[in-house]
C-alpha positions in Angstrom: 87.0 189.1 45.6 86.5 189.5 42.1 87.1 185.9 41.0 90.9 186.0 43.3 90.9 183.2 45.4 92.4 184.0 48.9 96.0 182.2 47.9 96.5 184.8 45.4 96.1 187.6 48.4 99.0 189.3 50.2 99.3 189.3 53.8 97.6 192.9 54.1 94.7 192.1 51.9 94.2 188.8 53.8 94.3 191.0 57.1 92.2 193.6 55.9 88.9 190.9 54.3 89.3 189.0 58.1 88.9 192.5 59.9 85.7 192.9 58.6 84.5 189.4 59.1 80.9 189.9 61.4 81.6 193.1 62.5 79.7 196.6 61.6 81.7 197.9 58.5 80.8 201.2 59.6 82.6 201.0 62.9 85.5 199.1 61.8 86.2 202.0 59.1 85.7 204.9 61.3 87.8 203.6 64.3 90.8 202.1 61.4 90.6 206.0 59.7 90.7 207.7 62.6 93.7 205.5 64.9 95.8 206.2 61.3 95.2 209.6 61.1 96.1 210.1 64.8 99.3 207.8 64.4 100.2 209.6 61.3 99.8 212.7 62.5 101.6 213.1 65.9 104.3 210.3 64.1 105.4 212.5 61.2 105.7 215.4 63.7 108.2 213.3 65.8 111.6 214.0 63.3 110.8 217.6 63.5 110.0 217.9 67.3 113.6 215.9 67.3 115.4 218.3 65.4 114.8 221.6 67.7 117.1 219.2 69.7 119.9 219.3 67.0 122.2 222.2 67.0 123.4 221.1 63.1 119.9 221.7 61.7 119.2 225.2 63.3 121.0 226.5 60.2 117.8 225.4 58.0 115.4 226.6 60.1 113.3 229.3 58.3 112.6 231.8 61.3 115.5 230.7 63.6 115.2 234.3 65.6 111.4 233.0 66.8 111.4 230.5 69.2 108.4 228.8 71.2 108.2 227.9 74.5 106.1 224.9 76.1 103.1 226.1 76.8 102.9 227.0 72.9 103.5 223.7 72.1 100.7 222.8 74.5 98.3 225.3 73.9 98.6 223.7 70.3 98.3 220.0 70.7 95.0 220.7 73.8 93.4 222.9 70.1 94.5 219.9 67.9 92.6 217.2 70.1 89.9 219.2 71.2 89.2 219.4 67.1 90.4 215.5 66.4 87.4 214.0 69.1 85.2 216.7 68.5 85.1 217.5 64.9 87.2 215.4 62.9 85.8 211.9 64.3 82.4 212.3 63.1 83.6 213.9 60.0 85.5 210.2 59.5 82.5 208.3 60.6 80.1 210.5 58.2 82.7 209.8 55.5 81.7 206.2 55.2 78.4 206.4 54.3 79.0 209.1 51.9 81.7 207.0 50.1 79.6 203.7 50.5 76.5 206.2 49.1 78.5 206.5 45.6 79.8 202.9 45.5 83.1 203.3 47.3 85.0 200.1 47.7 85.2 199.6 51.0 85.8 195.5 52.4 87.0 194.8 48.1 89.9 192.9 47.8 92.5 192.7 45.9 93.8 196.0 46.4 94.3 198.6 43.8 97.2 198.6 41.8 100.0 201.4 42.7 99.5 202.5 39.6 96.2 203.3 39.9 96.1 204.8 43.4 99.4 207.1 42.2 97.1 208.7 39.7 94.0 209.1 41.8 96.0 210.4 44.5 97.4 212.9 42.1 93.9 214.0 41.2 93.0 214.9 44.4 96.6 216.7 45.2 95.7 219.0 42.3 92.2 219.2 42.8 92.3 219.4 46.9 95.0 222.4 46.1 92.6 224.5 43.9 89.2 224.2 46.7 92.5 224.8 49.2 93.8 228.3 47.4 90.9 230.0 47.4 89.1 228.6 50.3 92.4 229.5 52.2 92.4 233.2 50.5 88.8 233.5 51.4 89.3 233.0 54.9 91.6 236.3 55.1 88.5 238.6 54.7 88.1 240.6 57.0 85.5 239.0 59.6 86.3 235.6 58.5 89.7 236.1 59.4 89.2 237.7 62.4 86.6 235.2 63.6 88.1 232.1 62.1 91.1 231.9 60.7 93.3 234.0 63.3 93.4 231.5 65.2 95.4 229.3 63.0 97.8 232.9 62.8 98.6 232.5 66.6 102.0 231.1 65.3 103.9 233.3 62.7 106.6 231.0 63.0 104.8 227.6 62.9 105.9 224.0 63.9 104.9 220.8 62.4 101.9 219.9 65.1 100.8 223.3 64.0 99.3 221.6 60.8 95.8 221.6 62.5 95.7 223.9 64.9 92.4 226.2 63.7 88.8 227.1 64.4 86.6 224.3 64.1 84.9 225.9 60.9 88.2 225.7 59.6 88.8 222.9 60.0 85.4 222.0 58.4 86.0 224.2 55.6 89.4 223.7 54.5 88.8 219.4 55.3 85.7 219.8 52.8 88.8 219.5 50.4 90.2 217.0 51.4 87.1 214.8 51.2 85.2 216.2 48.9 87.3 216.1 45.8 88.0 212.2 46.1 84.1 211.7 46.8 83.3 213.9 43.3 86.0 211.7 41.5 84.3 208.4 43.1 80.8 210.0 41.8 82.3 210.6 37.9 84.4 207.4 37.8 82.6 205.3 40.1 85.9 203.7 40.9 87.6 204.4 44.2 88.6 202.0 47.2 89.0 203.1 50.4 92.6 201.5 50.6 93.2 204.4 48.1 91.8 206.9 50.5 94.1 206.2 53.3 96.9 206.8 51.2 96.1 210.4 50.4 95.2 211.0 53.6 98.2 210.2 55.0 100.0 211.9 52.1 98.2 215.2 52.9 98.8 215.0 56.3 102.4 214.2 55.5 102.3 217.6 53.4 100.7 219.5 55.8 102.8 218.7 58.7 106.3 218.9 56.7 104.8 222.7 55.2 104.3 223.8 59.1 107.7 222.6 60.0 109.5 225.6 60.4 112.4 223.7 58.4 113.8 223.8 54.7 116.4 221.2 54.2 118.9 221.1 51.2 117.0 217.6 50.4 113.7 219.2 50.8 111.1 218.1 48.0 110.6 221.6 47.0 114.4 221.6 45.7 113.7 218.6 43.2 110.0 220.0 42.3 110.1 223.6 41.4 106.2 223.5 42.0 105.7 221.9 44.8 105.1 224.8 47.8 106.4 223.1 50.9 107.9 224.8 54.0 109.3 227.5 52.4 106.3 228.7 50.6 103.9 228.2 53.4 106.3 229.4 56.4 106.0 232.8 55.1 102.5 233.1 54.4 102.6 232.9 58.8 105.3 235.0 58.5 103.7 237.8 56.2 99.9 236.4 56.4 99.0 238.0 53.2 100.9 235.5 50.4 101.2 232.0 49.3 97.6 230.4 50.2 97.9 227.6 48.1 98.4 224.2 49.6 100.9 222.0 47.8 101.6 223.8 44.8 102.8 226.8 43.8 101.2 227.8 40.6 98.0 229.2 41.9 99.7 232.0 43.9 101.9 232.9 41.3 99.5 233.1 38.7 97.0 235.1 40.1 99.9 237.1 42.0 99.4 236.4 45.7 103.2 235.1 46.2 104.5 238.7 45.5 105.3 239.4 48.8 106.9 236.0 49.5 109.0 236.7 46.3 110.1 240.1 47.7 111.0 238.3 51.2 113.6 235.7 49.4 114.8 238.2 47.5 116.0 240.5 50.2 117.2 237.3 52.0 119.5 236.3 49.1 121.0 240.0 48.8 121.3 240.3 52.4 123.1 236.7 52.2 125.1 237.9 49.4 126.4 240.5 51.0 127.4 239.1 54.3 129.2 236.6 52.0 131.0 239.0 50.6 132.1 240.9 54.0 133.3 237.5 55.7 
């Protein structure tokens, strides 16, 4: 405990040194990762599944002329599992000894400071984005995207449990990301707990799920970050499916010019706003 005796511990850290008292720190992890990213992801998909309810939000909705039916929604989630017990799972369990591999903190307590997992976590935002941008664009070549990444195109008008929904390779490549770019930080600092790790995890999945939403809200994050992509930028890359392949930012695609189309599309939505504006 780093010289902390257990009075100085919160509640969480106290919980957290206890659950790995005699049991196989391997297990523990896996089963705590994986029950969080399952409750995390189905849970932050819950608001949005509520809103298709809500007659008032329909006026945010991004593609309100496209509307899917049941079996779409479970078509999705049978893909979504069938890749969560299948593929995901032993990625999370294979993640442990990796992280443990290059000195991960794993059963350490105290915690990290917020301080310190804010900035780490904004590492791996910018650096999961970059593998993500051009992972994401390689994907649309020709076979690949025919034999992989179509899949994930089923919906051109998406919906938040849509986040996952992709070929297992996929889901392998585009999750190398996710993992990866923490794990090369770990190996260069060689300072990362896994506290840390569920945090971005469940702020990536957060991003994901909120950029497949289908929904742009005047209280949307992309309205008080001018970079951030959100559901706006990455509802039209289904939409159009060649633009705007970054992940959560937007500078990539406009820098190397692959958010022209997207561009064009708000444009022609504005005049054709304008307009009607004008007539009523």
């Amino acid at each position: 405990m780093n010289g902390t005796s257990i009075a100085d511990l919160s509640w969480a850290e106290k919980q957290w040194a206890q659950l790995y008292e005699d049991q196989n720190e391997i297990f523990v992890t896996g089963m705590v990762a994986f029950a969080m990213h399952e409750v995390v992801y189905f849970g932050r998909y819950i608001p949005w599944f509520i809103c298709d309810f809500i007659p008032a939000f329909q006026k945010y909705k991004l593609q309100p002329e496209k509307v899917n039916v049941s079996e779409d929604y479970w078509k999705c989630v049978r893909q979504v599992l069938f890749c969560h017990f299948c593929f995901e799972l032993p990625m999370i369990f294979f993640f442990h000894p990796m992280g443990h591999l290059f000195g991960m903190k794993i059963t350490d307590v105290p915690f990290p400071s917020w301080q310190t997992m804010a900035i780490q976590i904004a590492i791996f935002f910018i650096g999961e984005d970059f593998w993500h941008y051009w992972a994401h664009r390689g994907l649309h070549y020709g076979p690949l995207y025919k034999h992989i990444h179509k899949l994930h195109h089923d919906y051109s008008a998406p919906f938040g449990l849509a986040a996952e929904y992709a070929h297992p390779v996929e889901t392998l490549v585009l999750g190398l990301g996710t993992v990866a770019v923490p794990l090369i930080y770990l190996m260069i600092t060689g300072d990362l707990h896994i506290i840390t790790m569920f945090a971005w995890i469940t702020l990536r999945l957060f991003q994901a799920i909120d950029a497949h939403s289908g929904y742009d809200f005047p209280w949307s994050l992309r309205h008080f970050m001018p970079f951030w992509a959100g559901s706006d930028h990455h509802d039209a890359h289904h939409q159009l499916f060649i633009t705007n392949y970054a992940s959560s930012f937007r500078w990539w695609d406009y820098i190397f010019g692959t958010d022209t189309k997207y561009r064009n599309l708000r444009n022609r939505q504005a005049l054709a706003k304008a307009k009607a504006a004008k007539l009523n």
